[in-house]
C-alpha positions in Angstrom: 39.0 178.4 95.0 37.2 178.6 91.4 35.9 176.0 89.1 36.7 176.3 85.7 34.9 173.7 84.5 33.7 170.0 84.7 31.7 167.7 83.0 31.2 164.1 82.4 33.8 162.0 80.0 35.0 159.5 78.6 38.4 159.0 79.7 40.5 155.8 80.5 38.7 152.2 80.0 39.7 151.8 83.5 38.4 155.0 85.0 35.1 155.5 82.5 33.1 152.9 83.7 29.4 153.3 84.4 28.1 156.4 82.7 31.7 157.8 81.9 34.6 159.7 84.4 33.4 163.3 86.1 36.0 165.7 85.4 36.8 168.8 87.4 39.1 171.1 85.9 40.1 174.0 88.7 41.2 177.1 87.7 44.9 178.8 88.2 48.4 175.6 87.7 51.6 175.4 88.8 53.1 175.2 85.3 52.6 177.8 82.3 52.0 175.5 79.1 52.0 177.8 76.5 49.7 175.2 74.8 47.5 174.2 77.3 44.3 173.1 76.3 42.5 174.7 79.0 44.5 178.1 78.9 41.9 180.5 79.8 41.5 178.5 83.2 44.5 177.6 83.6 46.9 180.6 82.9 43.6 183.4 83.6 42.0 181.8 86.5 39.3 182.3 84.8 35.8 180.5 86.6 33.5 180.4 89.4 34.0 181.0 92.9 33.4 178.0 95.0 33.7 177.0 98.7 34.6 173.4 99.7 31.0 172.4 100.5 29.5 173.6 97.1 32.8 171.8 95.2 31.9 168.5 97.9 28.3 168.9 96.5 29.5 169.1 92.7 31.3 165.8 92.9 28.0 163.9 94.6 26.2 165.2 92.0 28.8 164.3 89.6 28.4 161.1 91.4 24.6 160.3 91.0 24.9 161.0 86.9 26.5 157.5 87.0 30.4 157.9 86.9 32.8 155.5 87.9 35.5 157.8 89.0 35.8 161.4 89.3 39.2 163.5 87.8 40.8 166.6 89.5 42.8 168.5 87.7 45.0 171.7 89.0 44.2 170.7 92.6 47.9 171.7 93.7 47.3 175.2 94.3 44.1 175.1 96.1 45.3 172.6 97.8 43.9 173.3 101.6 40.1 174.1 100.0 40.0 170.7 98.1 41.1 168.8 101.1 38.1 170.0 103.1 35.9 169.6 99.8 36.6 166.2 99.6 36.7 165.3 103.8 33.1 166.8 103.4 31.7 164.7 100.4 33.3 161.7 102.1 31.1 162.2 104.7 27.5 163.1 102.5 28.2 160.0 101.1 30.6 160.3 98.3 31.8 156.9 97.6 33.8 156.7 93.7 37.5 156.8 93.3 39.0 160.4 93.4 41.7 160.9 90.9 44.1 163.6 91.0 45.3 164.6 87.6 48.4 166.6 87.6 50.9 167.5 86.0 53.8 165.6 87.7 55.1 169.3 88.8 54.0 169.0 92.3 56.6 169.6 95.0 56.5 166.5 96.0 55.9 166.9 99.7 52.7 168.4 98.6 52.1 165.2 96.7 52.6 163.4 100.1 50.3 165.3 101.8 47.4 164.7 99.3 47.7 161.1 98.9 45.3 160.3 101.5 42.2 162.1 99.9 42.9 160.6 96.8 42.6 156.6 95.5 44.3 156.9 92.0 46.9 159.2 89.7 46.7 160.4 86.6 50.0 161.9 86.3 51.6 163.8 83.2 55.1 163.3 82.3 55.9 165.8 80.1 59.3 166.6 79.4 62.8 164.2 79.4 64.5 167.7 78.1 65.1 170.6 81.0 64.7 173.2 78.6 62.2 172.3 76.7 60.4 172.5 79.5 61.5 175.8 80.7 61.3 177.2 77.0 57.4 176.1 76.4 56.0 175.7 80.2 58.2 178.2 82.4 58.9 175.9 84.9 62.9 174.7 86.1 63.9 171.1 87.0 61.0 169.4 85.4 62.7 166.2 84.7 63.9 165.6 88.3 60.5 167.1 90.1 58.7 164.4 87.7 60.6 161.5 88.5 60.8 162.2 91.8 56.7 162.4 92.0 56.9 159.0 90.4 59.3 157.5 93.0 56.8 158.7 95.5 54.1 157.4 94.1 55.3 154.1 93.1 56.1 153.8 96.7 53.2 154.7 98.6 50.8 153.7 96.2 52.7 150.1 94.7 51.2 148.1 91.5 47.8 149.4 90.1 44.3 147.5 91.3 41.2 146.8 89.5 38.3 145.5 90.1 36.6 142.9 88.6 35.4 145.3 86.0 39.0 145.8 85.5 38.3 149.6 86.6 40.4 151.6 88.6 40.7 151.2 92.7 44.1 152.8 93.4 47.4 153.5 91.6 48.6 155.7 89.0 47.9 156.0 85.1 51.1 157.9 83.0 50.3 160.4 80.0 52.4 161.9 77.5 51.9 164.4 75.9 53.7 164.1 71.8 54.5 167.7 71.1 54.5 168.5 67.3 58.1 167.8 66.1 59.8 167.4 69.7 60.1 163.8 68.6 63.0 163.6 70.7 61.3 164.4 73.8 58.9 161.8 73.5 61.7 159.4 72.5 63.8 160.4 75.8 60.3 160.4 77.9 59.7 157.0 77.6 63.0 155.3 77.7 63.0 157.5 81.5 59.9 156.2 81.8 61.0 152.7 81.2 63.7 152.8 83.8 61.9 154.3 86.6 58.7 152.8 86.3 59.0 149.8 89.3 55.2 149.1 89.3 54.9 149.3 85.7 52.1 151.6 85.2 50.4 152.2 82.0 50.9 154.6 79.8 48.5 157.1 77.5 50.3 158.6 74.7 48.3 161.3 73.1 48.1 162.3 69.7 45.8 164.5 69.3 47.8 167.9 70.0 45.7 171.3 70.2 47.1 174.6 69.5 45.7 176.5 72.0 46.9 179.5 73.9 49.8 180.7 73.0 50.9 177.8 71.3 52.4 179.6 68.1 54.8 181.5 69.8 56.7 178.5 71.0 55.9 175.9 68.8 55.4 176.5 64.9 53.1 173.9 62.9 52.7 171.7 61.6 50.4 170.8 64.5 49.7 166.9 63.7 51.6 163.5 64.6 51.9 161.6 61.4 51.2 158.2 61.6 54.1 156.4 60.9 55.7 158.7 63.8 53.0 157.7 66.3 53.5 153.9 65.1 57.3 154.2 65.7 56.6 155.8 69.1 54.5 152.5 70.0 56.5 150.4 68.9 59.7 152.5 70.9 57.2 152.0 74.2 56.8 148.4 73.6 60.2 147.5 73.0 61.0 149.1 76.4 58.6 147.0 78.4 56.2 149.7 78.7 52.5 149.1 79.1 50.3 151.3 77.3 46.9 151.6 77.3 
């Protein structure tokens, strides 16, 4: 197991209380986003060696700086390690909401599995289109793998609960994702969204695409949203019934 990186953030309203939300990025994914905006970590593997006491130890400490919830992302394939990571800081005295963020990918008996080490989602839906999702992440059947994560979660997990802080104490958060002129993606995604959404769990859209990677083999630029684009995908997401955040 390596660590690519982690810090502290500002994430989510709901999951950045207190000093902000610790985020744990692990190295090596399931998926292979040509775009990812953590690519070297990601796609390399590049990071540190840890074992699952010294990753139990990074989220206390993660812990005492103040967060309100700590993020995992890329858990999936180190799956056995982060299990006894987090068993261990349970017991030292770890005591915030663990997130796993992934990227709704998962097989989604391994998604079973992890739900009891883990209080809330943040879970990406990427692609509506098959191929667009083969063409810029390598990966078959992301669609179907997605929604059937979601089905799972909505579930096991039911409608999201907050505190009286309104932060955060289990359930899931969506993102999307708005890829550079694969407007019809993000048109599709959230009218699938819309209809297989039972708990109504709120949705991120994000902007703010990077081209990192090897984005500009798949995707040519421009690289921005323009506004009146992101507005009509808002007002899409509301007319649905979808929450967003």
């Amino acid at each position: 197991m390596k660590v690519g990186k982690f810090y502290r953030n500002r994430e989510e309203r709901c999951i950045s209380g207190g000093a902000g939300c610790g985020v744990v990025y692990l190295s090596g994914c399931d998926m292979h986003c040509a775009y990812c905006l953590v690519y070297g970590i990601s796609q390399r593997t590049e990071g540190t060696p840890y074992t699952p006491h010294q990753l139990a130890e990074l989220l206390l400490s993660l812990q005492q700086r103040g967060v309100s919830h700590i993020s995992l992302a890329n858990v999936e394939p180190c799956a056995n390690e982060v299990i006894e990571a987090i068993a261990l800081a349970r017991k030292m005295g770890l005591t915030v909401p663990l997130c796993n963020n992934f990227n709704g990918y998962a097989p989604v008996t391994l998604t079973e599995r992890l739900l009891p080490y883990f209080q809330a989602y943040i879970m990406d839906f990427k692609y509506a289109d098959d191929a667009l999702g083969q063409r810029l992440s390598a990966v078959s059947a992301y669609p179907a793998r997605a929604l059937a994560n979601l089905a799972l979660l909505s579930a096991r997990c039911g409608p999201n609960r907050y505190d009286a802080a309104g932060l955060l104490q289990s359930g899931v958060l969506l993102r999307h994702l708005i890829l550079p002129g694969q407007w019809q993606n993000t048109e599709d995604t959230l009218r699938l969204l819309a209809q297989n959404n039972p708990c109504g769990y709120p949705l991120s859209l994000l902007p703010d695409f990077v081209p990192e990677g090897d984005t500009a083999a798949v995707l040519p630029p421009p690289y921005t949203v323009p506004p009146d684009r992101l507005r009509g995908f808002t007002d899409l997401a509301h007319s649905l019934g979808l929450s967003l955040l």
